[in-house]
SEVEXNU-586136 format. One record per atom (N, C-alpha, C): residue in one letter; x, y negated, z. Coordinates in steps of 0.1 Angstrom, whole numbers, plus 5000, padded with zeros to 4 digits. Example, Ala and Ser with C-alpha at 12.3 -4.5 7.8 and 13.67 -1.06 7.14 Angstrom:
# SEVEXNU-586136
a513250575078/a512350455078/a513250335078/s512850225071/s513750115071/s512950005079/
This chain:
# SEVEXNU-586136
x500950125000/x500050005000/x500949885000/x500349764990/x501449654990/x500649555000/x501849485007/x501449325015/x500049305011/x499649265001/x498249195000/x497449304992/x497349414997/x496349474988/x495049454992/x494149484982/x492749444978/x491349554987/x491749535001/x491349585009/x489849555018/x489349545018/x488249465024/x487649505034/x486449435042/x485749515048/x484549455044/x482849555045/x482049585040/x481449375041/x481249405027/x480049245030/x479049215034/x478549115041/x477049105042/x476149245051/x476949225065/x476549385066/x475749275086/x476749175085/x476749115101/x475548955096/x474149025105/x473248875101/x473548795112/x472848645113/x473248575118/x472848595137/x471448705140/x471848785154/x472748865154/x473348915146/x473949015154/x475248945158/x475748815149/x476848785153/x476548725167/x475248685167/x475148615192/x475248725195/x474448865192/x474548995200/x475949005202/x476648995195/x478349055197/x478748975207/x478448805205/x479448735214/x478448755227/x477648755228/x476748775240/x477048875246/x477049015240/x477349115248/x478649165253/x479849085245/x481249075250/x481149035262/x480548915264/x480248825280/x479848905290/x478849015288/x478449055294/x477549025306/x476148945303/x475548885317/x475349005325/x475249125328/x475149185341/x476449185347/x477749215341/x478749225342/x479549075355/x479148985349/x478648845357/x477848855368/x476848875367/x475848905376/x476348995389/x476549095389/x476949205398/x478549155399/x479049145393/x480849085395/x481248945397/x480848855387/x481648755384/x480948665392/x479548625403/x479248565407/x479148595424/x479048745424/x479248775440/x480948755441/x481948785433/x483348735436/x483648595439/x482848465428/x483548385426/x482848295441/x481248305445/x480948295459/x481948335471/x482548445472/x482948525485/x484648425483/x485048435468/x486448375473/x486748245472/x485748125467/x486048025465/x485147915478/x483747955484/x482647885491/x482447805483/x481947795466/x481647615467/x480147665460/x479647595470/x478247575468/x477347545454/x478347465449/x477247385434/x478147515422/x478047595425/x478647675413/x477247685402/x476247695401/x475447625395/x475847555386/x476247415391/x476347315378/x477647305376/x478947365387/x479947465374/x479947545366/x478947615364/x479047685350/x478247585340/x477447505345/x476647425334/x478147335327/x478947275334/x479847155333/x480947265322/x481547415326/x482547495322/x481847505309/x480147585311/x479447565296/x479947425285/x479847335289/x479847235278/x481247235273/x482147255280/x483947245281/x483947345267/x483647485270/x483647575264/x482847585251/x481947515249/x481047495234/x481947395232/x482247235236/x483347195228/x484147265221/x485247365229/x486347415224/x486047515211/x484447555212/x483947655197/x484347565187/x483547435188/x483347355175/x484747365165/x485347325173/x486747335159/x487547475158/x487147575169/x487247735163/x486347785149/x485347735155/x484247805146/x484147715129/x484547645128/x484447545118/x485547595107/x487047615117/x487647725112/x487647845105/x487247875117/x486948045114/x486248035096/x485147935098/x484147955085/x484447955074/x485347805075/x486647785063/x487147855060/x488247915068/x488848045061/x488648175060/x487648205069/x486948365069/x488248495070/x488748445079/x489848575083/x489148635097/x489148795092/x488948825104/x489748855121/x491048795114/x491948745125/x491548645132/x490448555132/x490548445137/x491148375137/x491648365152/x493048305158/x494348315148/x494548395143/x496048445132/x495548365120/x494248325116/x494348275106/x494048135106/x493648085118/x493247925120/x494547845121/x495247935129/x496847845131/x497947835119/x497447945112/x498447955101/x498047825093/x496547875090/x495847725077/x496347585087/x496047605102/x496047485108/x497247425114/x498247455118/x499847485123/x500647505112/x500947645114/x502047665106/x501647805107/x502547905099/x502948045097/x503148135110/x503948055116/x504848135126/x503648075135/x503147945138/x501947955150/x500848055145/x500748085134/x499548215130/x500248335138/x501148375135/x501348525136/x502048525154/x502448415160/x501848355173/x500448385182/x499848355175/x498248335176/x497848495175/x498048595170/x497748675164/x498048755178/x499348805180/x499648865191/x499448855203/x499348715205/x498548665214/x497648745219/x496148665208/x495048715208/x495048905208/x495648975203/x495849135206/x495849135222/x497149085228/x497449095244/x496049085247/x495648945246/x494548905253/x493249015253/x492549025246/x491549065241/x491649265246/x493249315245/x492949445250/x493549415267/x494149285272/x493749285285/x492349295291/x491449215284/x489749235288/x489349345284/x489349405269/x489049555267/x489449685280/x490749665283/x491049725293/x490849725307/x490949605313/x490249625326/x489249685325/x487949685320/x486549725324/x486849855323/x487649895319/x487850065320/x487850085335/x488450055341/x489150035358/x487450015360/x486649885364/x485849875369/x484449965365/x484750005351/x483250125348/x483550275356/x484950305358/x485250415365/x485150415378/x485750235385/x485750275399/x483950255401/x483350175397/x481550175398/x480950315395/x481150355384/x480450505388/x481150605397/x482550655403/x483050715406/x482650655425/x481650545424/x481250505439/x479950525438/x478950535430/x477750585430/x478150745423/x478450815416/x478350955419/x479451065420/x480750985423/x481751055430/x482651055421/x483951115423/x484851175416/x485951085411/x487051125402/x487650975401/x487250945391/x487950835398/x488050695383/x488350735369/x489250765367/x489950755355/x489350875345/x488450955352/x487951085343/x486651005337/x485950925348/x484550845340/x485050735333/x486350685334/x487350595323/x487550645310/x487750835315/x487750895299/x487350895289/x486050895295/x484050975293/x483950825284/x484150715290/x483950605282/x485050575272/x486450585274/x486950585262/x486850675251/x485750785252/x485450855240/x484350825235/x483750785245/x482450725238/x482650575228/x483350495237/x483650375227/x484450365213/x485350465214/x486550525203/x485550615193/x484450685196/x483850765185/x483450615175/x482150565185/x481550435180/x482250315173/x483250335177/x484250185170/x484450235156/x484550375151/x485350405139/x483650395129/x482750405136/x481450425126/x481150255119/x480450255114/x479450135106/x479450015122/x479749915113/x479349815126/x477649795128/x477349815121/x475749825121/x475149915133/x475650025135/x475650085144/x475850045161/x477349995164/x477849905172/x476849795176/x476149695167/x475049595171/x473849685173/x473649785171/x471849805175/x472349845196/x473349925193/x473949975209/x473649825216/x474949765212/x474849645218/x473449515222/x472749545212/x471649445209/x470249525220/x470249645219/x469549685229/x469849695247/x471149735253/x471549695263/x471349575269/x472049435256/x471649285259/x470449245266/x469549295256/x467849245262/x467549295274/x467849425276/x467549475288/x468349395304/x469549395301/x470349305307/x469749175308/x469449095297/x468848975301/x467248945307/x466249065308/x465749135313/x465849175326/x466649205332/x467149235344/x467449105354/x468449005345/x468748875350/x467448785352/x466648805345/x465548655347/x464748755355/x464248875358/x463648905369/x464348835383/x466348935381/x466748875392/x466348655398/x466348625389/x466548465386/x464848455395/x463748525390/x462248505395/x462248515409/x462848645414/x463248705428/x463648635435/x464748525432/x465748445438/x465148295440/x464648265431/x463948155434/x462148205440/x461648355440/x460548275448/x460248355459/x461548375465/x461548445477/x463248365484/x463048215485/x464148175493/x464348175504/x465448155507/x465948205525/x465248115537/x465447975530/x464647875538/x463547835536/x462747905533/x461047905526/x461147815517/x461647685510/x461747615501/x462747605492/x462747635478/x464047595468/x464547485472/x466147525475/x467247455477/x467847405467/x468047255459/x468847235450/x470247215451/x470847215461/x472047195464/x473147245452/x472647335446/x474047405437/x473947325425/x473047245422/x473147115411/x473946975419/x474246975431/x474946845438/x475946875436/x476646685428/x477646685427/x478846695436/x478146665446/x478746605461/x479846785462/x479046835458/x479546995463/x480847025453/x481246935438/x482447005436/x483646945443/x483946845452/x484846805454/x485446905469/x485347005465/x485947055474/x486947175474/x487547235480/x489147315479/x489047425469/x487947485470/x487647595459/x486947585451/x487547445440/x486747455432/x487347445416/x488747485418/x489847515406/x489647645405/x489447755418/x489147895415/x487847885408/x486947845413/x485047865410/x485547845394/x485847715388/x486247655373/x487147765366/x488247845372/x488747945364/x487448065367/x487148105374/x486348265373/x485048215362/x484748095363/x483548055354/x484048055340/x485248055335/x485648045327/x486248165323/x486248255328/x486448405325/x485348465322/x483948375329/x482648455328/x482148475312/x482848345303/x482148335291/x483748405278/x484748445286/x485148525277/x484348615267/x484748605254/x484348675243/x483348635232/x482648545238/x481648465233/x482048435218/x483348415217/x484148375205/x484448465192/x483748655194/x483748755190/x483148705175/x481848665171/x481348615160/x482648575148/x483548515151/x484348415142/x485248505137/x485548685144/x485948795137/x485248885130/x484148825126/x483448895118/x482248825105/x483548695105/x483148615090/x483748705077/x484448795075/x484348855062/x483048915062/x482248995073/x481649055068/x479949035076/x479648855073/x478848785076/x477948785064/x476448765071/x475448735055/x475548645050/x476448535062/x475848395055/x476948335069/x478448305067/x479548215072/x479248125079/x478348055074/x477847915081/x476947935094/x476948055096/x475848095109/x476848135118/x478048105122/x479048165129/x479248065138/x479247915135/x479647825144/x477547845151/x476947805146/x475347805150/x475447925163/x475848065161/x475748185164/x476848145181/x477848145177/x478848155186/x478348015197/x478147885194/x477747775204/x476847785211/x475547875204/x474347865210/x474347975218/x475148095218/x475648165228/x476048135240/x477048045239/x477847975248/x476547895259/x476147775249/x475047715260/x473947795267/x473647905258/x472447935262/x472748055276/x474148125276/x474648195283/x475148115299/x475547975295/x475747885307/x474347835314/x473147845305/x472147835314/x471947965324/x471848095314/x471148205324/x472248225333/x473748155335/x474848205346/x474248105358/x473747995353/x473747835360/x472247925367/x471647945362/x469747975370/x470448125379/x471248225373/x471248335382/x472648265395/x473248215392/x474048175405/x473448085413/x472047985412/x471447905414/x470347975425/x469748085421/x468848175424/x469348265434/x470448295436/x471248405444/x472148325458/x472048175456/x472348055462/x470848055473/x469948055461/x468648015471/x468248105480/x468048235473/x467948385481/x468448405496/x469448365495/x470648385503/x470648285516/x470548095506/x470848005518/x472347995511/x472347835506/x473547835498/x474647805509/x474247765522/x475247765531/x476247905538/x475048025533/x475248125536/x475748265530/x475648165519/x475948305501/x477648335502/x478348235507/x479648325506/x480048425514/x479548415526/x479948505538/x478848635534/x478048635531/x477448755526/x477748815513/x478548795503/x479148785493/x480548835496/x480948785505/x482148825508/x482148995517/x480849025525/x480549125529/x479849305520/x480849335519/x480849495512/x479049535510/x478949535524/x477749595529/x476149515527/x476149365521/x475549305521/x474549365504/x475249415495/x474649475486/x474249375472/x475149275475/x474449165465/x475249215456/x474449175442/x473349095437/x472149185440/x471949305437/x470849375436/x469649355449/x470349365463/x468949335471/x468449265468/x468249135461/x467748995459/x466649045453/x466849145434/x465549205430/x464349295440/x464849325452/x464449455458/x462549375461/x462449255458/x461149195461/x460349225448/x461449235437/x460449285422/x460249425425/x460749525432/x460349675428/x461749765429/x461749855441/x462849945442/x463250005425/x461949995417/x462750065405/x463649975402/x463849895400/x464249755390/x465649785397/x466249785410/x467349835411/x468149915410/x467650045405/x467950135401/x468350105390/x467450075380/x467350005364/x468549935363/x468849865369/x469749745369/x471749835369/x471549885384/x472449985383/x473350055373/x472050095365/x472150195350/x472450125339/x471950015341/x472149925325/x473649835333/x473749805347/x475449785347/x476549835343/x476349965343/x477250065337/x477050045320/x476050055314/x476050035302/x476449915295/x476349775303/x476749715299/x478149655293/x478549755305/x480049755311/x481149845296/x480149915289/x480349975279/x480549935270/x479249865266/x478949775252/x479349635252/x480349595261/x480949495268/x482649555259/x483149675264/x484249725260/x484149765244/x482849815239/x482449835224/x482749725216/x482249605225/x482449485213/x483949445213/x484649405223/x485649385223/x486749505213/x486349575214/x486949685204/x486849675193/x485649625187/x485649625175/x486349455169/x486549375181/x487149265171/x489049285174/x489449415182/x490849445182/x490649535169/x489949585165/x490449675152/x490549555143/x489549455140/x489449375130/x491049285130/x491549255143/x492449185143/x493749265138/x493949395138/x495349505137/x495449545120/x493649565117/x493449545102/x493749445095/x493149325094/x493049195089/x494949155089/x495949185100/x497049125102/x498149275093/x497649375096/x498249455087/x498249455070/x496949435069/x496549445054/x497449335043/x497949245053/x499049105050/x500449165052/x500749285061/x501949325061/x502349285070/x502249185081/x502849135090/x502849295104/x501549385104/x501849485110/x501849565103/x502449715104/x502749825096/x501649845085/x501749835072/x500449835063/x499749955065/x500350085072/x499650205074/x498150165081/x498450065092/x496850035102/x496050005094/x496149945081/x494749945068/x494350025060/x495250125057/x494950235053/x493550285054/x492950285040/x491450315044/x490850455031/x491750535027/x492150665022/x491750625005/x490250625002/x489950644985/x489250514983/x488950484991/x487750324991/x488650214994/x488550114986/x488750014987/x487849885000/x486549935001/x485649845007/x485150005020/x485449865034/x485449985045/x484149905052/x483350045061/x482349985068/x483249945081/x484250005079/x484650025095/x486649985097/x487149945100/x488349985099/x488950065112/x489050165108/x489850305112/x490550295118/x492450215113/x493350195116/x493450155128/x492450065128/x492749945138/x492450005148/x490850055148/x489850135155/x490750245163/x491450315156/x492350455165/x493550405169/x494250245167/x495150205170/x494750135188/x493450055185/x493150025199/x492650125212/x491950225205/x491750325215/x493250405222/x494150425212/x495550455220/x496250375225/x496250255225/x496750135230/x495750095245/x494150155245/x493750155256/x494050305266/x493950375261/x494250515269/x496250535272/x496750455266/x498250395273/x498050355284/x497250235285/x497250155297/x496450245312/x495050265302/x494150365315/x495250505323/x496250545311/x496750665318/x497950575323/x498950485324/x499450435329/x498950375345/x498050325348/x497450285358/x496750415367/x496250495358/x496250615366/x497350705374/x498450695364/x499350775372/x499950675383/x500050545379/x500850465396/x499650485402/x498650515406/x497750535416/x497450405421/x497150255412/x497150155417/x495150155417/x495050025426/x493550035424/x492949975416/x492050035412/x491150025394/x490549875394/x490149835405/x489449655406/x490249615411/x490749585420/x491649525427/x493049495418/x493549555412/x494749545405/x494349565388/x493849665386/x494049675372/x492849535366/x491349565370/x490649485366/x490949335363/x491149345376/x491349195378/x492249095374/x493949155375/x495449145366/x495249145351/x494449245344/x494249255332/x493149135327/x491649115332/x490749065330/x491348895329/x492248835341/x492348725343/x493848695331/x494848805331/x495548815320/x494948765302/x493648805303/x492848765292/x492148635291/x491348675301/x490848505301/x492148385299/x492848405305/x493748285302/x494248285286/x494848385283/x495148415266/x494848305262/x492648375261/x491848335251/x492048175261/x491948115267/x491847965265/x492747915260/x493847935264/x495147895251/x494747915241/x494847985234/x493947985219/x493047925216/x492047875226/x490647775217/x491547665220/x492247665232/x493047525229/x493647485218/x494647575216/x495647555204/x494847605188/x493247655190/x492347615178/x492147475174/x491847385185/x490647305190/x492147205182/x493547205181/x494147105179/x494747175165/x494447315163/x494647305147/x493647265138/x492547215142/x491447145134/x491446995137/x492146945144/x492646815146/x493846815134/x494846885132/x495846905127/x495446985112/x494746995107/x493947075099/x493946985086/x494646985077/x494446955061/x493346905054/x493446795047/x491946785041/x491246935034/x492146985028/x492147115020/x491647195028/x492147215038/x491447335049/x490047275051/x489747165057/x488647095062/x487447115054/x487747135037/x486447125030/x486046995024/x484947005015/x484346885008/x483246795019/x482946875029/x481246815040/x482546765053/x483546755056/x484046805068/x483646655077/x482746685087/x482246565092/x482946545108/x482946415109/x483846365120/x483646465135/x482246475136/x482146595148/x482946675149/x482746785137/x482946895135/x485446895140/x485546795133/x486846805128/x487746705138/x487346605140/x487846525154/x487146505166/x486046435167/x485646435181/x485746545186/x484346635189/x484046795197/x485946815198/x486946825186/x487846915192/x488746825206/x488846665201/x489846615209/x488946645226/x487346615220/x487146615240/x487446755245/x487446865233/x487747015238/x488547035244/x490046935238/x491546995242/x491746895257/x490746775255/x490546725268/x490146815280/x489146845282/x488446945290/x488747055290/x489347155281/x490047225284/x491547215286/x492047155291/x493347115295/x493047095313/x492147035314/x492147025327/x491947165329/x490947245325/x490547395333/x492047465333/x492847455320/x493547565318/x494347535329/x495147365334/x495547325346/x495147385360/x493747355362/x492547445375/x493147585373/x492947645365/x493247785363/x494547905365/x495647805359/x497047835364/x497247795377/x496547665383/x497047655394/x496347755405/x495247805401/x494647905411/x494848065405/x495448115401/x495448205396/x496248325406/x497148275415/x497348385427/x496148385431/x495148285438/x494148345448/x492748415441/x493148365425/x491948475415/x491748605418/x494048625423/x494748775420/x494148815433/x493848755441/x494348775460/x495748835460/x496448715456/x497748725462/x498448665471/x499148705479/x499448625491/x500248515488/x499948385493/x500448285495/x502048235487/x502448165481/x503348185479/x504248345468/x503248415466/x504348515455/x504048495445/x505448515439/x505648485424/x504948535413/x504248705420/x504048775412/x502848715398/x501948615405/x500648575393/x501248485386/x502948475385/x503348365373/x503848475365/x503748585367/x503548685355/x502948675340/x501948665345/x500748635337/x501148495324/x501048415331/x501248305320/x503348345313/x503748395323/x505148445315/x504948535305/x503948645304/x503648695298/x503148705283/x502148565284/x501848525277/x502648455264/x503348395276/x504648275269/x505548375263/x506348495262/x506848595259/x506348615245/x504748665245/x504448695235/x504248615224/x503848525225/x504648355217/x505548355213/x506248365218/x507348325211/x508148505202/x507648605209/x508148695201/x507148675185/x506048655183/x505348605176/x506448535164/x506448425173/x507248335163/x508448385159/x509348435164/x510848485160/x510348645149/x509348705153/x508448795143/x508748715129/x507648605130/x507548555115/x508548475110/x509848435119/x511048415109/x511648535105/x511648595113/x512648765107/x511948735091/x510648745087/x509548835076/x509848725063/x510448535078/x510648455064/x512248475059/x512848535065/x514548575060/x514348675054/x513548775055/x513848915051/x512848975040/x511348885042/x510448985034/x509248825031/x510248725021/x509248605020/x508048645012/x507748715004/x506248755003/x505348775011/x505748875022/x504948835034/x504748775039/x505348705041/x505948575052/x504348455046/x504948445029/x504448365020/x502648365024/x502148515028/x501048545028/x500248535040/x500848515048/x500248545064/x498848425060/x497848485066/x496548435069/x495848365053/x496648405046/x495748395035/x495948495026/x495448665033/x495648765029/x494048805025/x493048765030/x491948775027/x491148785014/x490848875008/x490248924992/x489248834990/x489448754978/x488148664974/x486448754973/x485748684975/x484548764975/x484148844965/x484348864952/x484448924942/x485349004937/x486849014946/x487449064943/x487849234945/x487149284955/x486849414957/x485649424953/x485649554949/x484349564943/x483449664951/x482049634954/x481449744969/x481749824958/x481149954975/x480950074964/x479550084963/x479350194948/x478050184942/x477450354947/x475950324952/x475350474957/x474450484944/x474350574940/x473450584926/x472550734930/x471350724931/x470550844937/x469750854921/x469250974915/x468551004905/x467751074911/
């Protein structure tokens, strides 16, 4: 197979739902719900987390606008690898690229740890075998039709969101002090100590959202990817903002962290127990599932990313390899490349006997979340930096300067909030070095990134030449034809 072969993936296969279902169910609102809002109470106390997710929401739809505007333009299913190339340079694409891999199978990976240690605490046994049970399940499904992947996903979703506005009904009309408390809308409440952590965990909550913008080759209609991916974003900062609002009231917002912080207290789920012992149960079941189709989606935009960067040559051309067909429903390569790149990590963590939430989840998950902010950051300023040529014939001042500059604004402070709390994200003690890992980590792979794409520009300038504008014009594969008589 040469550098730029005529490789594709199937067209017009992803409508303009399924691209929210993807980024929506990457997020995963139960996943939030049962995790990311009983933690971010128990370790931070700040009261108005409410209208921190509403304030992190807007930060975070800024930062889409000049991702997604990108993404549209150039329709790589790299994303990230292909926005910095058109938008930067070469070597910031194939930067961006590696990156985004770390990142995305650091989130793909944790939730292995937390789907094993959750079921292995409701029906026993270890971890790492109900880690298995799910990395076979998600590794069968990643290699099939993405068509497939969204009905999984798209039905989990509803029921999950389903689940949340019950919990949200529960919470507000059964409050602790007989009357809805608005407090978690007062501003008065962010000025206080824990509220760099609350701003990072809220900002891990909407990891993935950004999944849509890997799957413009094989969209009905491109232009529904910025639409798809924002209105995700907002509409996802409302139901975090009503269910942490509601679990505030339930509770007694003066009193949600110390119960939150208690094992035994059972939150989030007692809160539904006023809708109906089944609903908890329900809830339970579709946690686990979500926790699934949470790791499904993320899976499928690491294949798209190992494909899309191979098919250019910059990774071994073998990961595109797609045998007699030129036009794939699925890519394979990528697909069996990320499932062994996750069962590395799962059997690595299994054999140090480290703990599956406490270390793996949490080390890996917050490993990611940070990635991907770097990234919408260093998006948000390659569409500031972005070519008339890239920009298009419509490119309107929103889309291409304001939204990004207030993006890199607003997200610059979080990414700040975020690194500076990022041991007590870990619970790490005071003072160790160990949570500057993470961003070293990151910085590592940056720069091997870059020194990557000088080797390819000394050694192999056709490739080099091609990075991020390896993508087959629309006519230029040809589908395949089913002919029934």
């Amino acid at each position: 197979m040469t550098p730029h072969a005529q490789v594709a993936l199937a067209r017009r296969t992803m409508t303009p739902t399924g691209l929210s279902i993807f980024g929506a169910a990457a997020s995963a609102p139960m996943v939030v719900l049962a995790g990311g809002l009983v933690t971010t109470y128990a370790t931070t106390r700040v009261t108005a987390l409410p209208l921190t997710f509403l304030l992190v929401a807007a930060v975070v739809a800024l930062l889409m606008v000049g991702y997604t505007a990108l993404a549209r333009q150039i329709g790589h299913p790299a994303a990230y690898y292909g926005i910095l190339a058109h938008g930067l340079s070469r070597s910031w694409g194939v930067a961006a690229g590696l990156v985004a891999l770390v990142a995305y199978t650091g989130i793909q990976t944790s939730l292995y740890g937390l789907f094993g240690a959750t079921l292995a605490a409701q029906l026993g046994g270890t971890w790492w075998v109900w880690a298995g049970i799910a990395w076979a399940v998600v590794g069968a499904l990643g290699v099939r039709a993405i068509v497939l992947s969204t009905w999984v996903l798209g039905g989990v979703l509803a029921v999950s969101l389903l689940i949340v506005g019950l919990f949200v009904v529960a919470g507000l009309g059964f409050p602790a002090d007989g009357t809805v408390s608005w407090e978690g809308f007062d501003a008065s409440g962010l000025g206080v100590g824990g509220i760099g952590g609350a701003v990072a965990l809220c900002v891990a909550a909407f990891m993935g959202v950004d999944a849509p913008g890997s799957f413009v080759e094989e969209a009905v209609d491109r232009r529904s990817i910025g639409h798809a991916t924002i209105t995700a974003v907002l509409a996802l900062g409302g139901v975090y903002a009503a269910a942490a609002w509601a679990m505030g009231v339930a509770v007694g917002p003066h009193t949600v962290a110390a119960r939150a912080a208690d094992p035994s207290s059972g939150l989030p789920f007692t809160i539904l127990e006023p809708a109906g012992g089944m609903w908890v149960g329900v809830a339970g079941v579709v946690l686990v599932l979500a926790i699934v189709t949470s790791m499904l989606a993320f899976h499928n935009v690491i294949a798209r990313y190992v494909f899309a960067m191979a098919r250019e040559g910059v990774l071994p051309t073998g990961l595109a390899r797609t045998g007699s067909t030129t036009r794939v429903s699925a890519p394979r390569g990528g697909s069996l490349t990320q499932s062994g790149s996750a069962a590395l990590v799962v059997g690595v963590f299994a054999v140090s006997g480290t703990d599956p939430v406490a270390v793996m989840f949490t080390w890996l998950s917050t490993l990611g979340a940070l990635g991907l902010l770097c990234l919408l950051l260093a998006a948000s300023i390659a569409a500031l930096a972005a070519a008339p040529g890239v920009r298009g014939e419509r490119a309107g001042m929103w889309q291409w300067k304001a939204a990004p500059a207030l993006g890199v604004l607003g997200g610059s402070v979080v990414l700040v909030a975020m690194v500076g709390n990022v041991g007590s994200l870990l619970g790490a003690a005071p003072g160790s070095p160990y949570p500057l890992l993470l961003p070293v980590i990151l910085a590592a792979t940056a720069t091997a990134g870059g020194m990557w794409a000088a080797h390819l520009r000394r050694t192999r300038p056709d490739v080099y030449a091609g990075i991020g504008h390896g993508t087959p014009k629309t006519h230029a594969v040809p589908d395949a034809l089913h002919i029934s008589i």
